[in-house]
C-alpha positions as CSV (number, residue, x, y, z in Angstrom):
1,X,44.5,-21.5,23.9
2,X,41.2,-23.0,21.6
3,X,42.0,-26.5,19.7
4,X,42.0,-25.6,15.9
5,X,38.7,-27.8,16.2
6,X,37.4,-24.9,18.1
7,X,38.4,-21.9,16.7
8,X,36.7,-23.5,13.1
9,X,33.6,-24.3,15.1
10,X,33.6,-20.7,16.2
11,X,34.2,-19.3,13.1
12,X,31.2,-21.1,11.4
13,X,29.1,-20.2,13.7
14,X,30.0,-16.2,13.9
15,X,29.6,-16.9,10.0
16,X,25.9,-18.6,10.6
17,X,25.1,-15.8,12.6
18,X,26.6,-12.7,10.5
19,X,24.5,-14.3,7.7
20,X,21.2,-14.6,9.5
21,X,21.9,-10.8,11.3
22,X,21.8,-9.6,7.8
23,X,19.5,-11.5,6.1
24,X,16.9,-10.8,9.1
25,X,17.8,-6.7,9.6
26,X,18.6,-6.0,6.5
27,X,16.2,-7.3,4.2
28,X,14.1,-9.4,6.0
29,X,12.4,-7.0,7.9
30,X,12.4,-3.8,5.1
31,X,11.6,-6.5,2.4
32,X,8.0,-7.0,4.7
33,X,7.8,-3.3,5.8
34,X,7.3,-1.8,2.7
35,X,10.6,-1.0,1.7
36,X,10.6,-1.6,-2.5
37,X,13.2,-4.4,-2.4
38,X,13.0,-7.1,-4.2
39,X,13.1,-10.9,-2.4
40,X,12.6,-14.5,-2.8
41,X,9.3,-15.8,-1.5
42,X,10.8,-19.3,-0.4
43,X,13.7,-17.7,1.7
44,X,11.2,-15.2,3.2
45,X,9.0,-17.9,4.3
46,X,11.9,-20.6,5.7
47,X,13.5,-17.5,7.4
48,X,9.9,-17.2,9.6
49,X,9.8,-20.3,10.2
50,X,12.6,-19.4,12.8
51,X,10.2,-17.9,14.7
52,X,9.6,-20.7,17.2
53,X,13.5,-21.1,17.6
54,X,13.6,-16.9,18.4
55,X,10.4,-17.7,20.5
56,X,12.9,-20.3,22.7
57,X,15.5,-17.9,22.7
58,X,13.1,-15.3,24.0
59,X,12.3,-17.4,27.0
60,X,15.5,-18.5,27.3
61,X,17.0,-15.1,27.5
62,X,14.8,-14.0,30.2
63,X,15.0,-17.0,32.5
64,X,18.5,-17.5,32.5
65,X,19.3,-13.6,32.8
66,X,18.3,-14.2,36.5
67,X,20.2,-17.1,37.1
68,X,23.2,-15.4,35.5
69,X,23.1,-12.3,37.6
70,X,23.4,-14.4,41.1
71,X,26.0,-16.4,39.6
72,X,28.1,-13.3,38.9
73,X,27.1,-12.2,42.4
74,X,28.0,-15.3,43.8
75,X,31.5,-15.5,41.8
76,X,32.3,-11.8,42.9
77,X,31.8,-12.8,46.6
78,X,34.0,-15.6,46.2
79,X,36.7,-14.0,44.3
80,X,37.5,-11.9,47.6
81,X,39.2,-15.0,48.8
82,X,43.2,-15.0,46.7
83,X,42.8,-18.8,46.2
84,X,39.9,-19.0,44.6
85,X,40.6,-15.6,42.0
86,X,41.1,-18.1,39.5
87,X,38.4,-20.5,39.4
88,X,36.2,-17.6,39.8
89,X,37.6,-15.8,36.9
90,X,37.3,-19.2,34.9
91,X,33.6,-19.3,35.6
92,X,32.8,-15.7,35.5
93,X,34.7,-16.2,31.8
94,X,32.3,-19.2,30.9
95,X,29.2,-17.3,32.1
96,X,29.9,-14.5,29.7
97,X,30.6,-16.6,26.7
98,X,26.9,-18.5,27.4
99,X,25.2,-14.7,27.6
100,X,26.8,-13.6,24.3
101,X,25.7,-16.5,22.8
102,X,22.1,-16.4,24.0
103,X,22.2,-12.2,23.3
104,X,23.6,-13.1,19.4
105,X,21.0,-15.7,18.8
106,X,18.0,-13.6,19.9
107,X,19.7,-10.5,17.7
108,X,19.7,-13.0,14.4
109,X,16.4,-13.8,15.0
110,X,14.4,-11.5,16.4
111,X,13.1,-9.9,12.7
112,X,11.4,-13.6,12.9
113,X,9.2,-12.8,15.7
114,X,8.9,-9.0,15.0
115,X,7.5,-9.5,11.9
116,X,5.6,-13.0,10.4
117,X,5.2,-14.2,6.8
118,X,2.5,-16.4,6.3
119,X,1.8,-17.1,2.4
120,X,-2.2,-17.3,1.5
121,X,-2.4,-18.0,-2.0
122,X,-1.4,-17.8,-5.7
123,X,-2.1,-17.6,-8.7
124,X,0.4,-18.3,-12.0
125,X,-0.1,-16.6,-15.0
126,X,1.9,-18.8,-17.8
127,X,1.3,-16.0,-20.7
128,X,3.1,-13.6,-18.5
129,X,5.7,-16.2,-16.8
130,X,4.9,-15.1,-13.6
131,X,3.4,-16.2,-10.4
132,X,1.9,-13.9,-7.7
133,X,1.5,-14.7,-3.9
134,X,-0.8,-13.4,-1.1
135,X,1.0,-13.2,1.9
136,X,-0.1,-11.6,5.8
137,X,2.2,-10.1,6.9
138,X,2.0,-9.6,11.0
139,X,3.6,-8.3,14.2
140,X,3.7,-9.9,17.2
141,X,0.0,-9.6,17.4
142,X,-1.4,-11.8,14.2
143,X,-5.1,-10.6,14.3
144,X,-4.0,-7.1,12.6
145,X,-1.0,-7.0,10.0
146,X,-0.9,-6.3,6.0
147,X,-1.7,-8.3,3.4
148,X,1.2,-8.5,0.5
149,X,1.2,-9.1,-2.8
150,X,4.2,-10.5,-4.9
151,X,4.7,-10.8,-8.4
152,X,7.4,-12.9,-8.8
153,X,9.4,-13.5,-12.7
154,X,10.3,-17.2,-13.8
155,X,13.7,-17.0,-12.0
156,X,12.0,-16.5,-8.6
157,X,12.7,-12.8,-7.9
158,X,9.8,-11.3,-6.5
159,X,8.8,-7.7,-5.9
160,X,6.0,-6.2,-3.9
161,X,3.5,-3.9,-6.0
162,X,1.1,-3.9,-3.0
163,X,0.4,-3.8,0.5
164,X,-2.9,-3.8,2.7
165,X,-3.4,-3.5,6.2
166,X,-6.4,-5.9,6.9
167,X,-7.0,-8.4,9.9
168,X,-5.9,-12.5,9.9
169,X,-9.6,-13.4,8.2
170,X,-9.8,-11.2,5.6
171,X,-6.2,-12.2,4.8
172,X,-7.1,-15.6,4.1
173,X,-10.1,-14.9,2.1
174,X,-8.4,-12.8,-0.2
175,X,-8.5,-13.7,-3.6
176,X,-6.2,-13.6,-6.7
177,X,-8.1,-13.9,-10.1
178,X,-6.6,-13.7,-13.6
179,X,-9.2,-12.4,-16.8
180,X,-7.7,-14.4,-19.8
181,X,-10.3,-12.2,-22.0
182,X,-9.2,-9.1,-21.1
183,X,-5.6,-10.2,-19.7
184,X,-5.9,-8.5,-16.4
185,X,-5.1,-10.1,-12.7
186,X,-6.3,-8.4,-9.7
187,X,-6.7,-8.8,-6.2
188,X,-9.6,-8.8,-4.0
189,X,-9.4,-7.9,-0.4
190,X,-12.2,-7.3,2.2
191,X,-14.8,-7.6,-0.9
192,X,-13.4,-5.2,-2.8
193,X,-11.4,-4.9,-6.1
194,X,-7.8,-3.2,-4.9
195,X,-5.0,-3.9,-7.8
196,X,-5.7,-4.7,-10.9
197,X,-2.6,-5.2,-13.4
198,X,-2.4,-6.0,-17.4
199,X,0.6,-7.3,-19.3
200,X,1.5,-3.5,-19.5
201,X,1.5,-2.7,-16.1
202,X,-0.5,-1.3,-13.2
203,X,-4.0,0.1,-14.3
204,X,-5.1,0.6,-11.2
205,X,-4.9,0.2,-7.1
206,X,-6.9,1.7,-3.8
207,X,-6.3,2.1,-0.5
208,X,-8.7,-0.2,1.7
209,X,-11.4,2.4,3.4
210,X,-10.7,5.1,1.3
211,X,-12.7,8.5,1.8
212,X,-12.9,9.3,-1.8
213,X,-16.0,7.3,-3.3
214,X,-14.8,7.2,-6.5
215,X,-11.3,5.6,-5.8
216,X,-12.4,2.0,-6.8
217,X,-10.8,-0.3,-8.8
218,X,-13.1,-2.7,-11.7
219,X,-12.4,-5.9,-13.0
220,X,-13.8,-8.2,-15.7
221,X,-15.2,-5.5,-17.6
């Protein structure tokens, strides 16, 4: 039987990681794919920063998945012999425990490494109480992903109102730029005009590499 130590031990961390799961699958990931959910831009960002732990995990996963196949060989070979059943089971018990854990980890954290959030800019807007953020958004390979933007309310709660796929360069040169005249903000991506937004509302956004000609967007006029 587990100490009452243990068993709290065990139930924080099935806690941690029920937490994580969801926060990873269930918003996490559709909160950066596109899905019109509302987030927090300083959770999204500290949960990617779990990357480089899922990155561990990763590697740990697949070395040890090795190691624990020819221990369960080994165990099975030994727990022909009637006085060593027990030991055997005892280890074959431990092994398991030690691959759930490693399994559970890399399912909390994987959204981490599927998908990265890396914040580029922003821009406040103190007659609107608001502050937008830039953000790339990127699968496992960083030099293609989506460039986000976020409009986030005094309170924190930020919602995406756009989303371009571009590479990591353009990304960073992107640039947020508020009109105090005419009370506009807009974004520029690859050298173009793509959202522009008053107090009101959207007045106007474009796909990047659009076939229509006319499907532009102009700002600071």
């Amino acid at each position: 039987m587990l100490s009452a130590l243990w068993q709290s031990k065990i139930k924080i961390g099935l806690a941690i990681w029920a937490a994580l799961t969801i926060l990873g699958w269930l918003w996490y990931l559709p909160f950066l794919s596109g899905v019109p959910l509302p987030g927090v831009h300083g959770l999204a960002w500290a949960y990617s920063a779990l990357a480089i732990v899922a990155v561990l995990v990763t590697a740990t996963v697949l070395l040890t998945l090795p190691v624990f196949g020819l221990a369960f060989l080994i165990l099975l070979l030994a727990s022909t012999r009637p006085k060593w059943q027990r030991p055997t089971r005892q280890g074959a018990e431990k092994l398991l425990v030690l691959l759930l854990v490693e399994l559970l980890a890399l399912i909390a954290l994987l959204p981490a490494l599927l998908l990265g959030y890396a914040p580029q800019t922003q821009q406040t807007i103190a007659p609107w109480s608001q502050t937008w953020h830039t953000v790339y958004v990127a699968p496992l390979d960083d030099n293609y992903g989506a460039l986000l933007l976020l409009r986030c309310d005094r309170w924190g709660l930020c919602h995406p109102v756009y989303r371009g796929e571009t590479n990591v360069i353009s990304a960073a040169e992107a640039l947020l730029q508020y009109n105090p005249k005419t009370d506009q903000m807009a974004l520029k991506l690859e050298g173009q005009w793509v959202y522009v937004q008053s107090a009101a509302g959207d007045i106007c956004r474009v796909r990047l590499r659009s076939l229509d000609a006319d499907d532009k967007c102009r700002f600071g006029q």
